[in-house]
C-alpha positions as CSV (number, residue, x, y, z in Angstrom):
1,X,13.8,-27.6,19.4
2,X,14.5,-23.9,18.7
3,X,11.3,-21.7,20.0
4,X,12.0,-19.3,16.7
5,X,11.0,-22.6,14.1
6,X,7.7,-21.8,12.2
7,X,4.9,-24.4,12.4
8,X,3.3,-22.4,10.3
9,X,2.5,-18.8,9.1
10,X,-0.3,-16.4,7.4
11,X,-0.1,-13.0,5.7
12,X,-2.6,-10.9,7.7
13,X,-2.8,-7.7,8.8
14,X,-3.1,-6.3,12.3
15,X,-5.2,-3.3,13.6
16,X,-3.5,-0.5,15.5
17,X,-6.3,1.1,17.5
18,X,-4.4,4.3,19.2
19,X,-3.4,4.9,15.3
20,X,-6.2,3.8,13.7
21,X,-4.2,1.8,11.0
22,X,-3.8,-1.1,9.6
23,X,-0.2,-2.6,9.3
24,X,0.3,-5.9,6.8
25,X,2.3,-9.1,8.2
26,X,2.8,-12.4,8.9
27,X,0.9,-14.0,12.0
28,X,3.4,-16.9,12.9
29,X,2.5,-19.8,14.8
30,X,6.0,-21.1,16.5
31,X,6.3,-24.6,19.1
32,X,5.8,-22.0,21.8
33,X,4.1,-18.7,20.7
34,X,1.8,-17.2,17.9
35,X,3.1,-13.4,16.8
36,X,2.5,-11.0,14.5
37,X,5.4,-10.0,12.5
38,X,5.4,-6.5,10.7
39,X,6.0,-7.6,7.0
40,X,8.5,-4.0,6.3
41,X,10.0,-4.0,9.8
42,X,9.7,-7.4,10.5
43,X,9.4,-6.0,14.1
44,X,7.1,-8.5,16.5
45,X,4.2,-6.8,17.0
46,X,2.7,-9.2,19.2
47,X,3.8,-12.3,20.9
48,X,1.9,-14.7,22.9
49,X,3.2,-17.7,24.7
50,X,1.1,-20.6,23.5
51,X,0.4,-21.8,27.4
52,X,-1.2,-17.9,27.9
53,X,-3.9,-18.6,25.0
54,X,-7.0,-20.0,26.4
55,X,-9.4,-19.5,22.9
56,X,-9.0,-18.6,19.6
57,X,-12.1,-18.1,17.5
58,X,-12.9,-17.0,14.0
59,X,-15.4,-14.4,14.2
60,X,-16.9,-11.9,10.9
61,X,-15.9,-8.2,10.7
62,X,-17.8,-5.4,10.2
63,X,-16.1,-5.7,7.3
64,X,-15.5,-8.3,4.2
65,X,-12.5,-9.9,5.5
66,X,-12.7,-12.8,8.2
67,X,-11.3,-11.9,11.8
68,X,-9.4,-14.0,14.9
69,X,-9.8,-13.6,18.3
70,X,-7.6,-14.6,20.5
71,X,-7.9,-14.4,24.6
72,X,-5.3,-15.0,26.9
73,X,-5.5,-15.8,30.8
């Protein structure tokens, strides 16, 4: 089984804090990792190996929009 196969994928959009932006993407959840894809650069912006994720929760913003956690070992 390739480790690049999507399970499954959302369009989200991921904070940069040192630039204080917001970048737009695709958070991809593969047999072995969950990254964020840039959607223009389609750069990985993050990547996880699924065995390092202990929690992911749905939590509120400050904002409207709905937000994940996710914590790694």
């Amino acid at each position: 089984m390739s480790s690049d196969m999507r399970v499954h994928s959302w369009s989200c959009s991921y904070y940069l804090d040192l630039e204080k932006q917001w970048v737009s993407g695709k958070l991809t959840l593969t047999p072995h990792s969950l990254k964020f894809i840039v959607e223009k650069t389609e750069e990985v912006l993050v990547g996880l190996p699924l065995s390092s994720i202990i929690e992911i929760r749905k939590e509120s913003s400050l904002f409207i929009f709905g937000a994940i956690t996710v914590l790694e070992k």
